[in-house]
N, C-alpha and C positions, 0 to 999 in steps of 0.2 A: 353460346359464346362465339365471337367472331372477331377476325384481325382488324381492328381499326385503320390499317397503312399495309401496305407492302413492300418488304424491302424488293433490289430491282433481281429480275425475273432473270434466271441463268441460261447463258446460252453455250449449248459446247451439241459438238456435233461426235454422235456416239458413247459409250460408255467412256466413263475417264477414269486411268488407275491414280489412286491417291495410296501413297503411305505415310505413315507414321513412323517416327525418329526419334526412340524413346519409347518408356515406358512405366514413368512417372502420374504424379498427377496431371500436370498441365497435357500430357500424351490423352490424358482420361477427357479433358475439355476441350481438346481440339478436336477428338473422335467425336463427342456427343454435338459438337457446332458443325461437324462435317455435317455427320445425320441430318443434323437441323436444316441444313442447306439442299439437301436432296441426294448429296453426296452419300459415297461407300467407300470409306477404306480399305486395302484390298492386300494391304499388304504394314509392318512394323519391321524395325530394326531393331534392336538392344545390339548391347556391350558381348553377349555372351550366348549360345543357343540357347540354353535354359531359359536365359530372363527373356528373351526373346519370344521363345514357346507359351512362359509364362502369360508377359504381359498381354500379347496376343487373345490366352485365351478368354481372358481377363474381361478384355475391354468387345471379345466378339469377332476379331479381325482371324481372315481365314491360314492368312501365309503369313512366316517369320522368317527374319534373317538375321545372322549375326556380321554379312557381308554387305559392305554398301555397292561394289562393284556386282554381286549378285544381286542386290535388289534392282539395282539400275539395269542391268541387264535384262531384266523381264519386263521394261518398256513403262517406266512411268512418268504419268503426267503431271501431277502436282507431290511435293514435298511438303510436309509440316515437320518441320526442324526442332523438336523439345526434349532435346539433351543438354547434358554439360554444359557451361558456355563458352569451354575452350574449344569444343567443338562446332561449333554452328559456323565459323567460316570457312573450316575444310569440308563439313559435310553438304554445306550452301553451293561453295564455288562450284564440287563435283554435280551434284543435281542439277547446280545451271548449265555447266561446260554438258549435259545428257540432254539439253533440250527444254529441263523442268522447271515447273514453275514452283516460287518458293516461297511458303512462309513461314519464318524463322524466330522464336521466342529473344527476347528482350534477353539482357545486353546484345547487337546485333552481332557484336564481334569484342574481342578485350583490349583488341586496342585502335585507335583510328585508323591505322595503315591498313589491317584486314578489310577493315569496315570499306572505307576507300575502294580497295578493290572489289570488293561486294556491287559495290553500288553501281561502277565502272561496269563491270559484267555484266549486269542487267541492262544496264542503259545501250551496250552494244548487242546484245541479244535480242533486245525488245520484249522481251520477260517479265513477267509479274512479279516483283520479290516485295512482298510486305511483312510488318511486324506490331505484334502483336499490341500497341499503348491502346488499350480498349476500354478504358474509362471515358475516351472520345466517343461510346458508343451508348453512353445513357442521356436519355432523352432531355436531362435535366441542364448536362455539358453542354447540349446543344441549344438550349434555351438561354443559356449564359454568355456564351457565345456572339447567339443573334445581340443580345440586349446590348455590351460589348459593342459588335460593330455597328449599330444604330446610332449609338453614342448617349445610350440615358446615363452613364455613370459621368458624364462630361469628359474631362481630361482625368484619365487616370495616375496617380498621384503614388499609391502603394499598396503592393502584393504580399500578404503571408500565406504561406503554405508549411503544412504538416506532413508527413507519415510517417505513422504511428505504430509497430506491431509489439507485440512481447514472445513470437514464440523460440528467441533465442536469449530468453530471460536469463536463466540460469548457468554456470557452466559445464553442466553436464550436459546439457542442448548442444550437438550436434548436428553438423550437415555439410556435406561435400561443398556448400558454397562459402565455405569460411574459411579453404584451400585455398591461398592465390594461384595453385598450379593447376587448377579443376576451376575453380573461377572466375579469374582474374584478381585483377589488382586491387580492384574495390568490390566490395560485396554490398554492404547495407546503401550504396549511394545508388551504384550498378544496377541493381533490384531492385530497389521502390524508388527511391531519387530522381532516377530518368523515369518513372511513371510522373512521379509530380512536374518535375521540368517541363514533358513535354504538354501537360495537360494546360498548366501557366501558359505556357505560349499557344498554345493553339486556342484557349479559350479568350488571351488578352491579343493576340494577333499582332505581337509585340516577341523582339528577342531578347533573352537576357544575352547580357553583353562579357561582362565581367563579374568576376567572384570573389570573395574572400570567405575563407574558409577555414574549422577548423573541425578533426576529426579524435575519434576516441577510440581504444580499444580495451574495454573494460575483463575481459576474460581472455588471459593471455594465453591462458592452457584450456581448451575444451576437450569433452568425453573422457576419453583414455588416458589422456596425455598430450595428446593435439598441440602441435604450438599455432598460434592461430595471429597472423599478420594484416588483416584484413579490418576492417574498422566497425564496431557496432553501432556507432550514431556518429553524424555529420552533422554541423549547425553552418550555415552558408548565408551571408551579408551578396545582395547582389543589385546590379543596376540595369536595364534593360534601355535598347535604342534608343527608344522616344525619351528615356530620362525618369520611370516608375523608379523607386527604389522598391527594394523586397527582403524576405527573410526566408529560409527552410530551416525546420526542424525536420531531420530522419533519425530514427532509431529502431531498433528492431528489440528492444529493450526497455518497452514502455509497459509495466506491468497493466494489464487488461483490456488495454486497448489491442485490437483484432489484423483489422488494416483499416485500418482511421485516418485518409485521407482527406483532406481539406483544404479548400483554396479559398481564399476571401480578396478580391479587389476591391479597392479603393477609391473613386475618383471625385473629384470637386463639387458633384452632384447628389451620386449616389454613391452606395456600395451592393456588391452582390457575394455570395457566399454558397458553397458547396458542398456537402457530405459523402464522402460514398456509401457510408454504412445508414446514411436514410438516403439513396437516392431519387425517391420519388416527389423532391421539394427541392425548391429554389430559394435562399431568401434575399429580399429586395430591401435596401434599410436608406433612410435619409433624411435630413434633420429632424422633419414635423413626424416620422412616425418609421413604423416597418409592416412589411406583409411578407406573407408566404403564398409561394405560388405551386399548389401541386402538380403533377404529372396529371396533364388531362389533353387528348390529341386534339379535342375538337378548339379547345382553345389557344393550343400552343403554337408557334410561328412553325413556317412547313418544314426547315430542317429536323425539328425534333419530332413533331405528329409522326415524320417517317420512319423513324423506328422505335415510336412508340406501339410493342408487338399485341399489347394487350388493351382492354378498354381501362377509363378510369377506374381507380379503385383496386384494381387487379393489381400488386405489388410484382415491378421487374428490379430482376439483381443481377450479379454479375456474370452467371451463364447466360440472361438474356444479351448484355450487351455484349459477349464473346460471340455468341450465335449469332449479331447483324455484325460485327465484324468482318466474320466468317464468310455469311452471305458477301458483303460486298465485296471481297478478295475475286470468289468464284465469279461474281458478276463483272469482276474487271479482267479477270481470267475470258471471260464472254464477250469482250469486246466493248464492255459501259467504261462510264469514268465515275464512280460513287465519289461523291463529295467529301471531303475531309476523313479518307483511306489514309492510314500511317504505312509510307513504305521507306525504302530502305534508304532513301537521301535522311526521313527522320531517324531515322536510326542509327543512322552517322553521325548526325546532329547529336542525339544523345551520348553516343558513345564522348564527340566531344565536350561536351558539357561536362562530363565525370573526368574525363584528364584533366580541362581544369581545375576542377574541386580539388581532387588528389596532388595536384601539383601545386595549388593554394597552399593547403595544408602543410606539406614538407616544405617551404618558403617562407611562409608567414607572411606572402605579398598576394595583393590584387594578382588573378590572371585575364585575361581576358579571352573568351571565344575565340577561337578559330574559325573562320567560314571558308566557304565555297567547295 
């Protein structure tokens, strides 16, 4: 078995210390896409030296800290940010003010002013900060994409998109993200929302403009007794630049469904349609009929062939597409410019797309995007 493509080739001069921030799952995917990359994590932070010690030994990693000043202090070079998300803009700005490069888990920040300065930072640093929308990294987004900007859909006309999970089904389902003091203001939109937003636009190459919105919170009290402020499903009415209309459904309270994300465009010609939970198919529909187009590099247009990691047939999921993520951080880390890289201007983006919604919702009026 052999790579059909390779993603671009890393350059850094010497060993590099990367740590990990956090000690979560997402801590476990960013470890196993460092790997992937050629990279060694060399060091973790937690909350506490225990969880610290813990997760460390967990995941493999040889040093732990419960000090971010101690960590930085023993000279590191890249940051993977996947704590809390009240924290990623104090733990971001300190790693960039240390010199590091940063990559920092979705929501970017909980509110756009952090985010702002996030972005500010980097850009006067000259700094890598990216984040994580890595649905932009299955071969199939990228095939959607291309067809999109060629123009076989003609003029695009209307967007729906879904995400779908259920596992805060119940109210005994807890989780620190349902805290607006631990994770902001929004949670269900925060969390998967800004994955569908940003995948709509980067696959329609179009911005949503304005929203209306309305949001629910079905389990007022979780676990214990939790009072819980935060919203379990969003439905959102929206309009994009060029004039698409669109729809989302989010819920994290969709019995069986996993992370069932779906995007389907519209346009005068054709339409196209996305899965994540089959993402190894594309489908292509229009008057006189429809096809399916599978994951195959020899055939597909050259943005997606490149990180298609495996041959035809070979099923890639979502640690593959974390792992060319990943790679293409480090390779811009190296001095390349990888093509449609999510850094931290999109992650401000996102963030502001969710103050709209949330601010939709409490109004009962259109908002519209903020830019620049």
């Amino acid at each position: 078995m052999y790579l059909m493509t390779t993603i671009g080739q890393v350059r850094t001069k010497g060993d590099m210390r990367v740590a990990i921030i956090g000690g979560g799952f997402m801590a476990e995917v960013h470890t196993a896409a460092a790997r992937a990359a050629g990279m060694n994590p060399t060091a973790l932070l937690s909350r506490t030296k225990a969880s610290a010690h813990a997760a460390a030994s967990r995941l493999g990693i040889d040093e732990s800290y419960s000090s971010l000043d101690e960590l930085i202090a023993t000279g590191i070079d890249v940051v993977h940010v996947c704590s809390p998300n009240v924290t990623h803009s104090d733990y971001s700005m300190e790693a960039l003010k240390a010199g590091a490069h940063v990559i920092c888990e979705k929501p970017l920040a909980t509110t756009s002013a952090d985010a702002s300065r996030m972005v500010a930072t980097v850009q006067s640093t000259g700094l890598i900060g990216a984040v994580p929308f890595v649905y932009r990294f299955h071969p199939m987004v990228r095939e959607a994409r291309e067809a999109v900007k060629t123009g076989i859909l003609g003029q695009v006309l209307t967007i729906e998109g879904r995400y779908l999970q259920d596992w805060l089904l119940g109210g005994a389902d807890d989780n620190w993200r349902v805290d607006a003091d631990i994770g902001g203001q929004s949670r269900a939109f925060a969390d998967i929302g800004s994955h569908l937003c940003d995948l709509i636009e980067f696959v329609a190459g179009d911005l949503i403009e304005s929203v209306s919105a309305r949001t629910r919170i079905v389990h007022e009290l979780r676990g214990d007794g939790t009072n819980v402020n935060t919203e379990d499903i969003a439905a959102v009415l929206f309009e994009t630049k060029n004039g698409a209309l669109g729809t989302l459904m989010v819920s994290q309270l969709a019995p069986g469904r996993k992370n069932d994300l779906t995007l389907e465009i519209s346009g005068d010609r054709r339409s196209l349609a996305f899965n994540q939970e089959r993402p190894e198919s594309l489908w292509i529909g229009e008057r006189g009929g429809s096809r399916t187009i599978t994951r195959d590099p020899f055939v597909l247009s050259e943005a997606a062939a490149r990180l298609s990691r495996l041959p035809a047939g070979h099923p890639q999921g979502y640690q593959d597409a974390f792992n060319s993520f990943i790679a293409d951080c480090y390779s811009a880390i190296g001095g390349h410019s990888p093509e449609g890289l999510p850094v931290f201007a999109d992650g401000l983006r996102a963030v502001r797309v969710t103050e709209a919604v949330i601010a939709s919702a409490r109004t009962s009026q259109w908002v519209r995007i903020e830019e620049g």
